[in-house]
C-alpha positions as protocol buffer text, in pm:
chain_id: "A"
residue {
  index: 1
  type: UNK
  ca { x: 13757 y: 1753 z: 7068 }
}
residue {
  index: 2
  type: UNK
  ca { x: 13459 y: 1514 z: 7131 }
}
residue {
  index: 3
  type: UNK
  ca { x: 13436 y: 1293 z: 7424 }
}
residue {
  index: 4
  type: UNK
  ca { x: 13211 y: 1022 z: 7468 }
}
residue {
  index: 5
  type: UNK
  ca { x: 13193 y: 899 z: 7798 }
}
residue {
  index: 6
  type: UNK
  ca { x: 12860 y: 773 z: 7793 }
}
residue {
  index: 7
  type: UNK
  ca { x: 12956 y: 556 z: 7486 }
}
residue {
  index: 8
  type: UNK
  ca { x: 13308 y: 448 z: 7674 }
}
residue {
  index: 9
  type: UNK
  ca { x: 13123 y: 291 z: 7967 }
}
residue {
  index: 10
  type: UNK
  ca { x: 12869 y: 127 z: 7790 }
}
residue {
  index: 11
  type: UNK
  ca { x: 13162 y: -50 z: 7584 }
}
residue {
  index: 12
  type: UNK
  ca { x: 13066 y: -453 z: 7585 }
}
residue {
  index: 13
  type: UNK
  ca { x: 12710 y: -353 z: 7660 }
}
residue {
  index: 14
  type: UNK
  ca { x: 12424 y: -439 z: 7489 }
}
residue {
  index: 15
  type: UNK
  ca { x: 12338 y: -83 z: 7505 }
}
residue {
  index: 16
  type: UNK
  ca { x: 12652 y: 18 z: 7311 }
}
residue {
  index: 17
  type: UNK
  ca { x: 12472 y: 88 z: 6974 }
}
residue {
  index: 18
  type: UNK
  ca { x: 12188 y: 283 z: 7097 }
}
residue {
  index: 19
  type: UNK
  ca { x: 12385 y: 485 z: 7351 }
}
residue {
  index: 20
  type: UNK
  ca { x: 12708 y: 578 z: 7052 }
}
residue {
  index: 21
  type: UNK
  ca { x: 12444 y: 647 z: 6842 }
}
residue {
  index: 22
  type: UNK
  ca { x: 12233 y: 904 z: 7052 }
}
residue {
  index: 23
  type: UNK
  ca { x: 12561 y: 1049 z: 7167 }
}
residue {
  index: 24
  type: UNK
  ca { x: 12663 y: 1129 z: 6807 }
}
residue {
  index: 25
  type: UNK
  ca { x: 12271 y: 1261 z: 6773 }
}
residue {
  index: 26
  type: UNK
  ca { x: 12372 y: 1509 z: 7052 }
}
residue {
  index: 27
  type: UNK
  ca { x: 12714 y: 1651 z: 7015 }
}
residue {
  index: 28
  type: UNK
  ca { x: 12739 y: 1990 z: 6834 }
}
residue {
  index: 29
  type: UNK
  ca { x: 12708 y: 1991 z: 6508 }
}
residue {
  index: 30
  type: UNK
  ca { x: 12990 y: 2225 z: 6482 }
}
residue {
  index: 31
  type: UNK
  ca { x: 13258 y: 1992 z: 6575 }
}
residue {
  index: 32
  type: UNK
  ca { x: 13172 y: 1706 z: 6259 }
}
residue {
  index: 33
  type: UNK
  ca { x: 13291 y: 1787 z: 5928 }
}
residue {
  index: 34
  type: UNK
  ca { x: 12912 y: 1853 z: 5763 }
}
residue {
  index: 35
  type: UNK
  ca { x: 13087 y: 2138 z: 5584 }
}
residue {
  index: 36
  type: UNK
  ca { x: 13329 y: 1906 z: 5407 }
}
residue {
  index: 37
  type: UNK
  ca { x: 13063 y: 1668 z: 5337 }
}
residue {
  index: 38
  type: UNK
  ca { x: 12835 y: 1866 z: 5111 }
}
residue {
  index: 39
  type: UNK
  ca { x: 12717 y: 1704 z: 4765 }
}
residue {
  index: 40
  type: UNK
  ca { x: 12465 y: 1925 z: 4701 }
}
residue {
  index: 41
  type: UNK
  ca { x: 12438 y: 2211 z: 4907 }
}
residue {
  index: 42
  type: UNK
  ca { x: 12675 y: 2541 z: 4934 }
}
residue {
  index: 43
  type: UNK
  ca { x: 12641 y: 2596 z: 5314 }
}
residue {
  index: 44
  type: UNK
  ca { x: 12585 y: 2304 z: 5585 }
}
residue {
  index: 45
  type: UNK
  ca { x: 12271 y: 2358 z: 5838 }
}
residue {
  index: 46
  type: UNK
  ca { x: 12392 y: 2291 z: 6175 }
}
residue {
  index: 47
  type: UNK
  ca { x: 12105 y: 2202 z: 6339 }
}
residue {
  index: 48
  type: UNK
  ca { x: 11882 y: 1861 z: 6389 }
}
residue {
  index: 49
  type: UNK
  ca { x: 12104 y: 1559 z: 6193 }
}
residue {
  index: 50
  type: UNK
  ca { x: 12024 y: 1151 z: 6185 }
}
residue {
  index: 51
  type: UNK
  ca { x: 12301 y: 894 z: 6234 }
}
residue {
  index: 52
  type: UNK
  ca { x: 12291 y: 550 z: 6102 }
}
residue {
  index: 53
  type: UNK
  ca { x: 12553 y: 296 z: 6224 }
}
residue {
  index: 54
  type: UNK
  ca { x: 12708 y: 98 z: 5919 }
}
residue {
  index: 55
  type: UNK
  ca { x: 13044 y: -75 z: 6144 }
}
residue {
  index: 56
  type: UNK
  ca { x: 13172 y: -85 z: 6468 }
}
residue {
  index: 57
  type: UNK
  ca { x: 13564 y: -235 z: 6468 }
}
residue {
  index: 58
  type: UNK
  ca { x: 13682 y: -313 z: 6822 }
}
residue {
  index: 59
  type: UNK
  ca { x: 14082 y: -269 z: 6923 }
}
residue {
  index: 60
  type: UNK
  ca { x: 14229 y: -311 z: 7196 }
}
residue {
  index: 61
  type: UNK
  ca { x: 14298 y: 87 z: 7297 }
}
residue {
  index: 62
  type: UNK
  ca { x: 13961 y: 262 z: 7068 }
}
residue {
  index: 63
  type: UNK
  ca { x: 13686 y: 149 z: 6818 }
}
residue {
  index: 64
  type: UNK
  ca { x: 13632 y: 273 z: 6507 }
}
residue {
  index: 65
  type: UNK
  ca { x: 13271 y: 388 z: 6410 }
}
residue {
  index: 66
  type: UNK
  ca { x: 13172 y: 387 z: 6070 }
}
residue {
  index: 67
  type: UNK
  ca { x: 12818 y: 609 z: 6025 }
}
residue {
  index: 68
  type: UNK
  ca { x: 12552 y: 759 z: 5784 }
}
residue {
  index: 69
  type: UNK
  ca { x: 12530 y: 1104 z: 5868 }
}
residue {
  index: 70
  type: UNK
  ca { x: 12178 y: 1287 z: 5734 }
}
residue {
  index: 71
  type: UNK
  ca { x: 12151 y: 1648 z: 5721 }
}
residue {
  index: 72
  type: UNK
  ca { x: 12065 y: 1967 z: 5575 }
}
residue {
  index: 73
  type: UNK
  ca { x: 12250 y: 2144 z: 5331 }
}
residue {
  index: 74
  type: UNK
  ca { x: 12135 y: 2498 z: 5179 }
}
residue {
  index: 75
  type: UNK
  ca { x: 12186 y: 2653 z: 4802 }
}
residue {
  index: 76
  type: UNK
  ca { x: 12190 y: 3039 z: 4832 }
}
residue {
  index: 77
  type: UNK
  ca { x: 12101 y: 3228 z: 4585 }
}
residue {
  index: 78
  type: UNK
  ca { x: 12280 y: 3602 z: 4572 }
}
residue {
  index: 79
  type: UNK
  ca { x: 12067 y: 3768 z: 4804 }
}
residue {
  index: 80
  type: UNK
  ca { x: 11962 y: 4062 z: 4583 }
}
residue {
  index: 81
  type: UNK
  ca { x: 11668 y: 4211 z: 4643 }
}
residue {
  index: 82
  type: UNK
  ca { x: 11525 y: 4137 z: 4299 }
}
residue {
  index: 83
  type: UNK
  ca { x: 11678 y: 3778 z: 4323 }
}
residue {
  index: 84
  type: UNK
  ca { x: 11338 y: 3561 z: 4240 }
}
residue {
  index: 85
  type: UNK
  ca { x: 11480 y: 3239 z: 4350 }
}
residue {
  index: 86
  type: UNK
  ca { x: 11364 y: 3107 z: 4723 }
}
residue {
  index: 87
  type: UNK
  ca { x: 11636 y: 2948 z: 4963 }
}
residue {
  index: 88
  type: UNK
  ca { x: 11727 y: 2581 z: 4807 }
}
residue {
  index: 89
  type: UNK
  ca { x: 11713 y: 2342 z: 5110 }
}
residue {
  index: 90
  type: UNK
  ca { x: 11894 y: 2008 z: 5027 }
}
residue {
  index: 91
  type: UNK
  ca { x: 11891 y: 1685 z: 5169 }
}
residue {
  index: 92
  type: UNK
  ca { x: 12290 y: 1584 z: 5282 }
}
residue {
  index: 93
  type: UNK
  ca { x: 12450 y: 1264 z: 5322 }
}
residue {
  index: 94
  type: UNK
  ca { x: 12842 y: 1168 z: 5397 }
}
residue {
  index: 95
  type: UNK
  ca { x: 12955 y: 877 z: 5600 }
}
residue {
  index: 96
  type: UNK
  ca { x: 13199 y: 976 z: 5892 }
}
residue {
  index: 97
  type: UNK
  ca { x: 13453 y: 814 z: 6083 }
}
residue {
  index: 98
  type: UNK
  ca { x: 13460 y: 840 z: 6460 }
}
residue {
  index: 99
  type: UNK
  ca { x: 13776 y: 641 z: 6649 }
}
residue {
  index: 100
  type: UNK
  ca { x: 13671 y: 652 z: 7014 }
}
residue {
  index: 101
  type: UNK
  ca { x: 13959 y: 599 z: 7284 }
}
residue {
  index: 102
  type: UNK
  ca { x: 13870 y: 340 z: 7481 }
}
residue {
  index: 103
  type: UNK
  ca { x: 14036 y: 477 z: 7819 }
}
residue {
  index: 104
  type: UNK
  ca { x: 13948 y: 849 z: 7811 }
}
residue {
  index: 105
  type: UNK
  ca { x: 13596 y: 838 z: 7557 }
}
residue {
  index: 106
  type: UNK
  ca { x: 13806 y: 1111 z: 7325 }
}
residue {
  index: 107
  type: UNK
  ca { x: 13669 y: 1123 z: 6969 }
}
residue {
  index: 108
  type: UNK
  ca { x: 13859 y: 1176 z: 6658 }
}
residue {
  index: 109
  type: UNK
  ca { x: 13610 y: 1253 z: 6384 }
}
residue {
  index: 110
  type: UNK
  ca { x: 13682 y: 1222 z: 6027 }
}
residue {
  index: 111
  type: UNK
  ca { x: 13499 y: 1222 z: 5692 }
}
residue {
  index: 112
  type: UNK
  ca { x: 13524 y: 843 z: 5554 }
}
């Protein structure tokens, strides 16, 4: 489970964008669903990703994020030894979810 404690305290602030959105930027890659979100690719690359903020909902006990999530995405070919074709890298996009717990900073992520 994510936690974003930086992102709980700076609830209200006028730092809440920048700070949600570096946090995302940050967490491992391992615990979003890139996998889930391929278009193009076969396999999702878990390393450097960009997050753009479309919606922020306030409640009273989380918020709800809304993001742009871009990343890498790879088409493999079969690996033969004879196989001519070079390691596709693709360009990935999906738009996540992320319902932060206003109390604890616990993050449920979920492909939108």
């Amino acid at each position: 489970m994510l936690i974003f404690s930086k992102t709980r305290q700076a609830i209200g602030d006028s730092s809440f964008e920048d700070t949600l959105k570096k946090e995302i930027e940050q967490c491992d890659a391992r615990f979003l669903p890139l996998q889930q979100g391929l278009s193009a690719g076969g396999y999702a690359i878990h390393d450097a990703f960009q997050v753009m903020l479309i919606s922020v909902t306030e409640f009273t006990n989380c918020i709800i994020i809304k993001a742009g999530i871009f990343y890498h995405g790879v088409v493999a070919g079969c690996s033969c030894a004879d196989d001519p074709s070079p390691t596709d890298i693709t360009t990935e996009y999906c738009e996540m979810l992320f319902e932060v717990d206003r109390a604890t900073g616990e993050t449920i992520v979920a492909l939108a």
